[in-house]
N, C-alpha and C positions, 0 to 999 in steps of 0.2 A: 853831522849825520844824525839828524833821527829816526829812534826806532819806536815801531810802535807793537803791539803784539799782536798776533791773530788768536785770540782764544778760542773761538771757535773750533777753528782748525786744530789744534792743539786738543781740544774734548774730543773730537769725532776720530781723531788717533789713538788715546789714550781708551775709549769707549771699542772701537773694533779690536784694539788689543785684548782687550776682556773680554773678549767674543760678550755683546751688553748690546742689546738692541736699543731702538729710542726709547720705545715705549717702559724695558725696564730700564733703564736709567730716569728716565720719568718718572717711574712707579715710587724707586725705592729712594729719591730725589726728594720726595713731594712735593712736583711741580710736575706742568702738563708737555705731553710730545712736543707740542705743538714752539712753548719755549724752546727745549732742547735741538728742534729744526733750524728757529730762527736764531739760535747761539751758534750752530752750525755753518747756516750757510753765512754769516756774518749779519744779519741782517738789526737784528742785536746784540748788545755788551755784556745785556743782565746784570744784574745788581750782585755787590756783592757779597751777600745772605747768599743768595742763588748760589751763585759762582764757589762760595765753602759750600753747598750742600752737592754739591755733585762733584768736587773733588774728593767730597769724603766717602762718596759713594763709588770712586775711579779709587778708592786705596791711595790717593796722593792727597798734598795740602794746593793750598789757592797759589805757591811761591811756583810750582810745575808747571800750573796752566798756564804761566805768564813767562817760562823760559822760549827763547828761541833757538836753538842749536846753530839756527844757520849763521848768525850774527855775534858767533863765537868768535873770539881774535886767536891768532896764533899764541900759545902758551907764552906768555912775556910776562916779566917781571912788572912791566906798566900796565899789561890787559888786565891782570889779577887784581892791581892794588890802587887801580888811577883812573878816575872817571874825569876828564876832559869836558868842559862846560858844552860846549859842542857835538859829542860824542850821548850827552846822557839818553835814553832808556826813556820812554813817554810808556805810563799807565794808562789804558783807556775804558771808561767807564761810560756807562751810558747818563750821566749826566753831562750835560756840557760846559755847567756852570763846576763843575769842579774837576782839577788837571792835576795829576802827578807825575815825576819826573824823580828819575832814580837815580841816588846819591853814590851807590856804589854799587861796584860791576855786577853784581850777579845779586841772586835773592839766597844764595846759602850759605853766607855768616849767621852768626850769630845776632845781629844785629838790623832791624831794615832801618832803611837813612836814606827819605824822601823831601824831596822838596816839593809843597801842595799848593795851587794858585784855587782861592777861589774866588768868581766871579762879585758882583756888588750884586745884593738879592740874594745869594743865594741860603736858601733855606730846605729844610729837610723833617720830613716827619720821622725817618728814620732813627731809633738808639739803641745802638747795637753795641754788645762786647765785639771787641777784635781778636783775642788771642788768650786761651789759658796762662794764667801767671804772666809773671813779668813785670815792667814798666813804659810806661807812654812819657817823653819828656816832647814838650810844641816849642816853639821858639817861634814868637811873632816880628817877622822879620818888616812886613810894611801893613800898614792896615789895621782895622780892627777887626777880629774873631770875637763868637760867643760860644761858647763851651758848656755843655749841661754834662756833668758826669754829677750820676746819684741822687738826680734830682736838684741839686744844687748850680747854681747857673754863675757863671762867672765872665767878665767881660775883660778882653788880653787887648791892651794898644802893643802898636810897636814897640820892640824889646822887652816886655812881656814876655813870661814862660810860664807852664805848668806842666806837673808831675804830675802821675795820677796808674792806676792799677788797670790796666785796658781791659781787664776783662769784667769792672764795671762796666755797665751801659750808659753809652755815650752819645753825645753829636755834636759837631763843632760846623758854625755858621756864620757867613757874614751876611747880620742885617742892614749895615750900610751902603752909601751911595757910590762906592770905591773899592776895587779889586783888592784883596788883602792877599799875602802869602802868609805860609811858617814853616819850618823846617820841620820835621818830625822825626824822633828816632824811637822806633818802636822794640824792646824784646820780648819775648823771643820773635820773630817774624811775623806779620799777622796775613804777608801775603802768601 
């Protein structure tokens, strides 16, 4: 069973509970209605800069926008502490070259523990912190990654790992001809 999130839906919930029009959640967002519509009606994923900037404008963090309630299990000892390969959690971004898949049931431990595919090519202008404090540990499980934290560019084969402070600015990419994974565990949560 996969699941995938509606964020969208999930903003245009958490936005009318605020009594928060589009245009101010756009306003105080800084981004335009016109995103906010198409995150709405699904027509976009938005990035996820965006996606922290209007959580933090909805009073939540980016781990809310990506809960589903419906897809809650009955309180069990295994819904809480056991994610089934079959069972995981799909993160959806508007890239497509880059796929995550959630390691563990829910987004509120203390810990996030994702598994990330990305595509061969893929690259990113993007480097971004992800989360005040904490640590970022990767674990290259097939593939090659490239990693720029700080300026500093490092290049991880399989079984390869690196540490590193997430709220340096970062970005991890595969410029080879073959889909790479890693596992990632990130504290505190950066989604």
């Amino acid at each position: 069973m996969e699941e995938n999130f509606n964020i969208g839906e999930k903003i245009k919930e958490l936005r009318i509970a605020k009594k928060i029009s589009t245009k101010g959640l756009a306003k105080k967002a800084h981004i335009t209605a016109g995103m906010i519509s198409q995150l709405e009606r699904g027509s976009t994923q938005g990035s996820v800069e965006t996606l922290r900037k209007i959580a933090k404008v909805l009073d939540t963090n980016l781990a809310s926008l990506f809960e589903n309630k419906q897809t809650i299990k009955p309180n069990s000892y295994e819904s809480l502490h056991i994610v089934r390969k079959n069972e995981r959690r799909k993160i959806s971004f508007p890239d497509p070259l880059y796929k995550c898949e959630m390691l563990t049931p829910d987004l509120q431990g203390d810990i996030e523990f994702v598994l990330v595919e990305l595509e061969a090519s893929r690259v990113t202008n993007d480097i971004l912190p992800h989360t005040k404090g904490g640590e970022e540990c990767d674990f290259v499980l097939s593939g090659t990654i490239e990693i720029q934290v700080g300026g500093l560019n490092y290049t991880l084969n399989e079984g390869d790992s690196i540490r590193f402070n997430p709220e340096v600015p970062h970005k991890i990419e595969n410029k080879s001809d073959k889909k790479a994974s890693y596992i990632s565990a990130i504290t505190p949560p950066s989604f």
